[in-house]
C-alpha positions as CSV (number, residue, x, y, z in Angstrom):
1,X,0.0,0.0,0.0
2,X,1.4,3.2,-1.2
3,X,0.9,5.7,1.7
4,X,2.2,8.8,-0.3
5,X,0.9,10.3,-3.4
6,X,3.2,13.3,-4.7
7,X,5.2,15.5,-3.3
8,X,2.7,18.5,-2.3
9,X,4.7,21.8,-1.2
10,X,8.2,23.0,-1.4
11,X,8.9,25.6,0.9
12,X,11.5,28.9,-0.2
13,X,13.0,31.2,2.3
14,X,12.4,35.0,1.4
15,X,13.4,38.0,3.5
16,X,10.6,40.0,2.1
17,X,7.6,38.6,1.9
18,X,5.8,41.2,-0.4
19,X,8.2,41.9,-2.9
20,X,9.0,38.0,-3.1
21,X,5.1,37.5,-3.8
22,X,5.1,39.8,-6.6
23,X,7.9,38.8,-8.1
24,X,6.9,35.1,-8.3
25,X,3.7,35.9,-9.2
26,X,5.6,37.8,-12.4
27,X,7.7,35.3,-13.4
28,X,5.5,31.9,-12.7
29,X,2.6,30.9,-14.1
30,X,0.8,30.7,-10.5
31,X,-2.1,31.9,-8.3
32,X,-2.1,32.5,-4.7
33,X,-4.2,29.5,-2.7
34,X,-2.5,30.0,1.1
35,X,-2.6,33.0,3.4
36,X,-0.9,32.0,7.0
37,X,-2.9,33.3,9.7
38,X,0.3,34.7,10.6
39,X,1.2,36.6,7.7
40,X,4.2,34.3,7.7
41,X,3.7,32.1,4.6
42,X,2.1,32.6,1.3
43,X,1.5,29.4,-1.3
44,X,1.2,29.3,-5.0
45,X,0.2,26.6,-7.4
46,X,0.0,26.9,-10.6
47,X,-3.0,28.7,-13.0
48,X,-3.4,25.6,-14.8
49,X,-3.9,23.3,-11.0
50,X,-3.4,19.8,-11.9
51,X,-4.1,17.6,-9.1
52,X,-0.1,16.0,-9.2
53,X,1.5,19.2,-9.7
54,X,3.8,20.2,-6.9
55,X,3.0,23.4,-5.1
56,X,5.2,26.4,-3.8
57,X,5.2,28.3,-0.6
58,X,7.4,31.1,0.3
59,X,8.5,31.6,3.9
60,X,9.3,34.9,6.0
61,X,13.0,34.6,7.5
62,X,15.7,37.1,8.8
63,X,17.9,35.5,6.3
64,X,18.7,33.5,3.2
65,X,21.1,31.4,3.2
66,X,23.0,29.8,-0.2
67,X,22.8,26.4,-0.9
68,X,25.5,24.5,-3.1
69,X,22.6,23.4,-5.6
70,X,19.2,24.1,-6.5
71,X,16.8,22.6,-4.2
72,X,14.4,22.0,-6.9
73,X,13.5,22.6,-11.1
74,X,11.3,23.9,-13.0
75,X,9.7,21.8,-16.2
76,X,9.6,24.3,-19.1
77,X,8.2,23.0,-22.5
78,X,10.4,25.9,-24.4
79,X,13.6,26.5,-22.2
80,X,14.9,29.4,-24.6
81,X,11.5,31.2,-24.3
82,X,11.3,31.1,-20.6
83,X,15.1,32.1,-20.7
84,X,13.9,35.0,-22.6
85,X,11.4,36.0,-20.6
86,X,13.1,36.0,-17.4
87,X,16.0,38.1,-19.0
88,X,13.5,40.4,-20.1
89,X,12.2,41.0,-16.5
90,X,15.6,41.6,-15.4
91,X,15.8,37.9,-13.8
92,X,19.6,36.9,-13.3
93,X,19.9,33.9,-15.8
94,X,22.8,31.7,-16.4
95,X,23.2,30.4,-19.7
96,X,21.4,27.2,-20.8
97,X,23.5,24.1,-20.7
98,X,23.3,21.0,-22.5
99,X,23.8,17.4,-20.8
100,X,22.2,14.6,-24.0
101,X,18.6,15.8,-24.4
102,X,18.5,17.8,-21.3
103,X,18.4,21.4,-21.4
104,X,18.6,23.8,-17.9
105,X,19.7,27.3,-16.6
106,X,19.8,28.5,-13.1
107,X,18.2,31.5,-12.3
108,X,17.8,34.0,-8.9
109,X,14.6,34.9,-7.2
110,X,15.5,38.8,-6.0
111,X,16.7,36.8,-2.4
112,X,19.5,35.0,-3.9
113,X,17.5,31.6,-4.3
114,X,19.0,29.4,-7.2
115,X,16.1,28.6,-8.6
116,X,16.7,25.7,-11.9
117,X,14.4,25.4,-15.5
118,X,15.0,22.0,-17.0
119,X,13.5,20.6,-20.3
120,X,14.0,17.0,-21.8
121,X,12.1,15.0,-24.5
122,X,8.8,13.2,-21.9
């Protein structure tokens, strides 16, 4: 018996809750569905809510630390577009590497999260 269905929420650290909530709501596809009582925690999922898509939920901290890798990608159907995009809001971008028929670029949410975009052939 499978206990566990999908992975549900990932959770990002942000310094400032407001300007993090209007910039993810800029450069994401998503909606606001969560409100903390608190003021603490705002969640997104995405416009286009399947029930299997992972959602995203940006925390209030003091600080943010760096972390060696990505803690988690984004699926993009057309990587250079989304590149695009980002570059034309004045989203730090690295370039878009190659590994066989995987495509991906790192990118920075305005609190120094590495944030990843990934494509391959489904």
């Amino acid at each position: 018996m499978a206990f566990i269905k999908r992975i549900d929420t990932v959770f990002v650290p942000v310094t400032d809750l407001e300007r993090s909530e209007k910039w993810y709501l800029e450069v994401f596809p998503f909606k606001v569905t969560f409100r903390s009582a608190d003021g603490n925690y705002i969640g997104f999922s995405f416009k286009d809510h399947h029930p299997l898509q992972t959602g995203v939920c940006i925390y209030k901290t003091d600080k943010v630390e760096r972390k060696a890798h990505p803690p988690f990608n984004f699926y993009a159907e057309d990587i250079d577009g989304y590149h695009h995009f980002l570059k034309e809001q004045n989203v730090e971008v690295t370039e878009i590497h190659e590994d066989g028929s995987t495509r991906f670029f790192e990118f920075y949410d305005p609190d120094g999260n590495e944030l990843s975009a990934v494509t391959f052939p489904e």
